[in-house]
N, C-alpha and C positions, 0 to 999 in steps of 0.2 A: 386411217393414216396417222402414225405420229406425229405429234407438233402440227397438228393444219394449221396452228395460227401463223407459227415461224414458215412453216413450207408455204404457207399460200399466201406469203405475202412477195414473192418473186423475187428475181433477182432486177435490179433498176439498167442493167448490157439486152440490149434488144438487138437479137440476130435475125438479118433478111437477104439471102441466098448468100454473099459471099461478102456482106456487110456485116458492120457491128457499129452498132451509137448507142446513146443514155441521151440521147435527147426528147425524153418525154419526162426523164428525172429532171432533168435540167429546168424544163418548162414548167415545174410541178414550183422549185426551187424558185425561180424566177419571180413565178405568181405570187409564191407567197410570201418575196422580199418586199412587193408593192402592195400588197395585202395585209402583213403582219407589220405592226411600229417597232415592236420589240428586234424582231430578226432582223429587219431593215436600220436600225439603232445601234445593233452589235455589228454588223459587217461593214456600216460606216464607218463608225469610231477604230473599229481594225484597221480599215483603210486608212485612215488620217495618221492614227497612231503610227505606221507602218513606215508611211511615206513621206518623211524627213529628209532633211539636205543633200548632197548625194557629193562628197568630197573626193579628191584627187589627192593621190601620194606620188612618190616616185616619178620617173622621169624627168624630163631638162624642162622650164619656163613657156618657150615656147609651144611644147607639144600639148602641155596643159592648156597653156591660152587656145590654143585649137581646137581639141576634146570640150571646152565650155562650150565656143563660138557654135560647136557641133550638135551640143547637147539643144542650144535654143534653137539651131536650126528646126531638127525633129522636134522640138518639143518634150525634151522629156521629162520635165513635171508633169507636165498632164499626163504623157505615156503612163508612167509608172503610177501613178494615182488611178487609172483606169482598168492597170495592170493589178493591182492588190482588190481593187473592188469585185473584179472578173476571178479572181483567184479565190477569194472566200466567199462569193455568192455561188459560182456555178462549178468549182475546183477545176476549171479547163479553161487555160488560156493559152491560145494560138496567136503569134503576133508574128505577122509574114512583113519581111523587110522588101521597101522599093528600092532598088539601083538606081544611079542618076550620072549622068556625064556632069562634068566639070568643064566651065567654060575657058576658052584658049587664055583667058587673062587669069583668071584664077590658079590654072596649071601653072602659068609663069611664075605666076606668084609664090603658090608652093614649092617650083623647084628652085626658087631664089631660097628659101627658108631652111627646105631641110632637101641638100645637096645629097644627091643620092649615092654618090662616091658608084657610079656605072652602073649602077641598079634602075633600071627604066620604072618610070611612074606609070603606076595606072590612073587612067582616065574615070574607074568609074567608083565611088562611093554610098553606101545606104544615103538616101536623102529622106525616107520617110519610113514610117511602120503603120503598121491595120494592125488590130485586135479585133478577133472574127469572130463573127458572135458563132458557141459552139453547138446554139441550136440545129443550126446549117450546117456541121460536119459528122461524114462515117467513116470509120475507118475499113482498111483492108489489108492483105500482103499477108505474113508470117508473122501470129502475134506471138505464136512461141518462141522464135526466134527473133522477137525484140525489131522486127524488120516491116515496123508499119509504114501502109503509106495512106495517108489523109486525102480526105477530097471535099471540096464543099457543093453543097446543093444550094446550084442560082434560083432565086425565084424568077418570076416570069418577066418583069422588067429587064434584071439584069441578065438572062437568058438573051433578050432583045438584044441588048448593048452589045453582046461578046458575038450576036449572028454578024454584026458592024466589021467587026475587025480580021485583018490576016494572023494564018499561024504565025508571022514575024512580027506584028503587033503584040498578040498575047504574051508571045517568048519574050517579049519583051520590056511588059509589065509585068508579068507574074513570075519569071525566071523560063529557063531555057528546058525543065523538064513538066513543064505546067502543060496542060493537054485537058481539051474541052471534050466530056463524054454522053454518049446520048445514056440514060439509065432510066429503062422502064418509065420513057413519057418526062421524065425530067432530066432534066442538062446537070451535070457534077464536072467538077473542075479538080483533077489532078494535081493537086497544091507540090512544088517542087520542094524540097526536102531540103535544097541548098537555101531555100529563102526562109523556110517556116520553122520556126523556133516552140515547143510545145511543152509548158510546165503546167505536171500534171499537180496537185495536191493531194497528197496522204496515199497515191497509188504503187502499187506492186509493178515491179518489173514486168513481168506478163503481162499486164493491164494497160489496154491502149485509149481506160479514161480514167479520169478521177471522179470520186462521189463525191459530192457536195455533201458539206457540213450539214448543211439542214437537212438533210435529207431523213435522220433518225427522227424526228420531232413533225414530220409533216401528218402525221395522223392526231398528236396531239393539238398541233395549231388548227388542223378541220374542227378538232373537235369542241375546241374553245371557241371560235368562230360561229360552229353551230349550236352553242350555247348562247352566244349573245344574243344571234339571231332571236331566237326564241324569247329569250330577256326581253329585246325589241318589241316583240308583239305581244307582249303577255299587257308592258309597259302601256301597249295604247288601251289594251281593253280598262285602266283603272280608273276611266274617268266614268265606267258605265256602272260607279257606284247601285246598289239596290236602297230604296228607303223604304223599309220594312214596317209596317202599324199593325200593332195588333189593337182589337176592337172586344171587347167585353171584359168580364172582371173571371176573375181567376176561379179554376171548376173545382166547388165543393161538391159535399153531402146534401148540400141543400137544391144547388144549381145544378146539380149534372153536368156542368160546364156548357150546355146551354142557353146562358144568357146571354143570347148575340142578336141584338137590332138587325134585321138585313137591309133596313131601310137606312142604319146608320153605314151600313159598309158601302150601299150601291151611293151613297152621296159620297165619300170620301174617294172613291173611284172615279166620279165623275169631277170633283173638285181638283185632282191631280194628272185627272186625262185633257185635262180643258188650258189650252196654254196661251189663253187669250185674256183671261184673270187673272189680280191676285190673288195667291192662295192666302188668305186666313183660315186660319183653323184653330176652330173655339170647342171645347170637350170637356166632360168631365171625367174625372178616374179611371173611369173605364177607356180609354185611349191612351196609346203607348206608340211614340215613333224614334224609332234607330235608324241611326244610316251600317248599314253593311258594306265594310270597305276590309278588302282583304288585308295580311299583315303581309306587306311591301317586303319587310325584314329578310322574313324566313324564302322568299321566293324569288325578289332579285340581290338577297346580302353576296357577299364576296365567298362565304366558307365553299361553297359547292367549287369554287374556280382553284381552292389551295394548290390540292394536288398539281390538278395540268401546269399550274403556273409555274411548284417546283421543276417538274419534268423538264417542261421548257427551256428552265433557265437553267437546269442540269445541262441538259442536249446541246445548250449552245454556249456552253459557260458563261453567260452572261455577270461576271463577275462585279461588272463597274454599275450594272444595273439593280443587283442583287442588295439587299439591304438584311437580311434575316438572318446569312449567318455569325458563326464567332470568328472572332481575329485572326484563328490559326486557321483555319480553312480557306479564310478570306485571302491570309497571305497566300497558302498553296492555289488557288485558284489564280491569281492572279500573277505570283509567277509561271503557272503554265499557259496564263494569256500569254504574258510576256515574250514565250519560247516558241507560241506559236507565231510570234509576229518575226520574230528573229528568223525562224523554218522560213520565213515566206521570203523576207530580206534576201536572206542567204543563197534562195534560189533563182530571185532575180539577177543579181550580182554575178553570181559561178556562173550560171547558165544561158545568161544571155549577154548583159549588158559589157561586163569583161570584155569575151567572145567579139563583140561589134566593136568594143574599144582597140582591140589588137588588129582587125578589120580594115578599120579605118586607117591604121598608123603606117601598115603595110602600104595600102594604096599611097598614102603622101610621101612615103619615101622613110619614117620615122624609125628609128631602131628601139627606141626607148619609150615603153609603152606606161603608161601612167596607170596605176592601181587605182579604182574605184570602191566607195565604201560608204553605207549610208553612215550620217554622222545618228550620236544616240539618243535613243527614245526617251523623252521628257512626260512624265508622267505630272 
């Protein structure tokens, strides 16, 4: 076969009758964001970098002061903080919106505010968001036709929880096309398409997942991994020093090299088997003791780890971690950090949070929707 290295390392899309997931990539990624400092370091620092103020333009006074009150409602500092972490650790993030009535005082309130001029208020607004962990989803439908449809896989508790409720309960926590299915021994939940909102990163049209960043560098982190490993144990055996005597004098023409006491070796054996004395030990010339301790240097020094270490910090541009290159690289590397925190920015904003903002302005009655923008990254 050609390339068996390249062909037989798979594709990370696991197809299962009329499914498709990357949730064994994902779990692969996961593991070794809590296993590796460095990966887990670079998807931090992206995360924080990323996730800055989040300001309002446009629109009249009041509608802004709303769109805040609304923002703390949900939470969305946290949301969005949890949102860039889920987006550069596993590149798939699903965040399904909860609907909620508005209480009879509140509605008053808002139709005292923004007069609908005959335009009836709706009663119902997001009042929360889930980010779903994407280990628990596969997809299905038409992925060639861009026409997927998501489902998540309950475990066995919350399997329990949904046997609790009626199809008008469900309809009505999860959206109105959400539908609970038996699947080969496990319960999957039809995730309604009007509620779930899905940013993929770095994925193709056709592709109804994203690969995780890490995902190039996971044979390299095994492998450094399983060099320490090793490091580890090599480390405990040094204390099991050897102290080497040699016993007679050096073999001439004269001595054949047998001039050796064996009455002086079987006492020095007994003197050093015996751990209930002190050792002294009195000799003439003829007695020679060395400790045999291996060179620490050559066998846990740092050169054997260069390579991996560059790879690594290739694979993940660890730019801000990085110390060894020159200036000009340094700059290009880190404006294309830079770009990829923008990509990430960019696709919160367009693709979702926008989208919830005009959402919500509609249901209060508001005509003038306020632009949303993260303010800029301070390095």
């Amino acid at each position: 076969q050609s390339f068996p290295r390249i062909m037989g390392s798979g594709s990370p899309f696991k197809t299962k009758q009329n499914r498709i997931d990357i949730r064994e990539t994902i779990s692969l990624c996961i593991a070794a964001y809590f296993a590796f400092p460095l990966l887990r370091n670079v998807i931090e620092v992206m995360g924080e970098l990323a996730n800055s103020e989040i300001v309002l333009s446009g629109g009249n006074k009041k509608t802004k002061d709303f769109i805040r009150a609304w923002f703390k409602k949900i939470g969305l500092r946290t949301l969005s903080g949890c949102f860039f972490r889920e987006y550069f650790r596993s590149a798939n993030c699903f965040i399904y919106r909860m609907d909620g009535k508005m209480s009879s005082g509140e509605m008053k309130k808002m139709t005292q505010v923004y007069g609908s001029e005959g335009n009836a208020l709706t009663s119902t607004i997001p009042v929360a968001y889930r980010i779903l962990n994407p280990e628990t989803i596969t997809a299905g439908g038409s992925y060639s036709l861009n026409n997927t449809i998501y489902y998540k896989t309950l475990s066995a508790y919350e399997a329990a929880q949904f046997d609790k409720l009626s199809k008008k309960e469900i309809n009505s926590q999860l959206g109105k096309s959400a539908n609970v299915l038996d699947n080969g021994g496990q319960k999957d939940i039809q995730l309604d398409p009007k509620n779930l909102t899905v940013l993929l990163y770095k994925a193709q049209p056709y592709e109804s997942f994203g690969i995780p960043f890490a995902h190039g560098v996971l044979e390299d982190i095994e492998a450094k991994m399983e060099m320490k490993r090793l490091d580890l144990s090599i480390a405990r055996t040094t204390e099991r020093a050897l102290l080497h005597i040699k016993v007679g004098e050096t073999a001439t023409e004269h001595n054949k090299g047998s001039n050796i006491n064996p009455n002086t070796i079987a006492a020095l054996q007994g003197l050093f088997n015996n751990s209930s004395v002190s050792r002294t030990l009195i000799t003439d010339f003829t007695v020679d003791a060395d400790w045999l301790i291996p060179d620490l240097q050559k066998i846990l020094g740092p050169q054997k780890y260069e390579q991996l270490n560059k790879d690594i910090s290739v694979g993940l541009n660890a730019v801000i971690f990085d110390t060894s290159d020159s200036f000009s690289n340094s700059s290009i590397k880190l404006q294309i950090f830079l770009d990829r925190l923008k990509e990430a920015r960019a696709d919160f904003i367009d693709n979702f949070l926008q989208n919830e903002i005009i959402n919500v302005c509609r249901g209060i009655g508001a005509k003038n929707y306020p632009k949303a923008s993260f303010s800029e990254i301070s390095l």
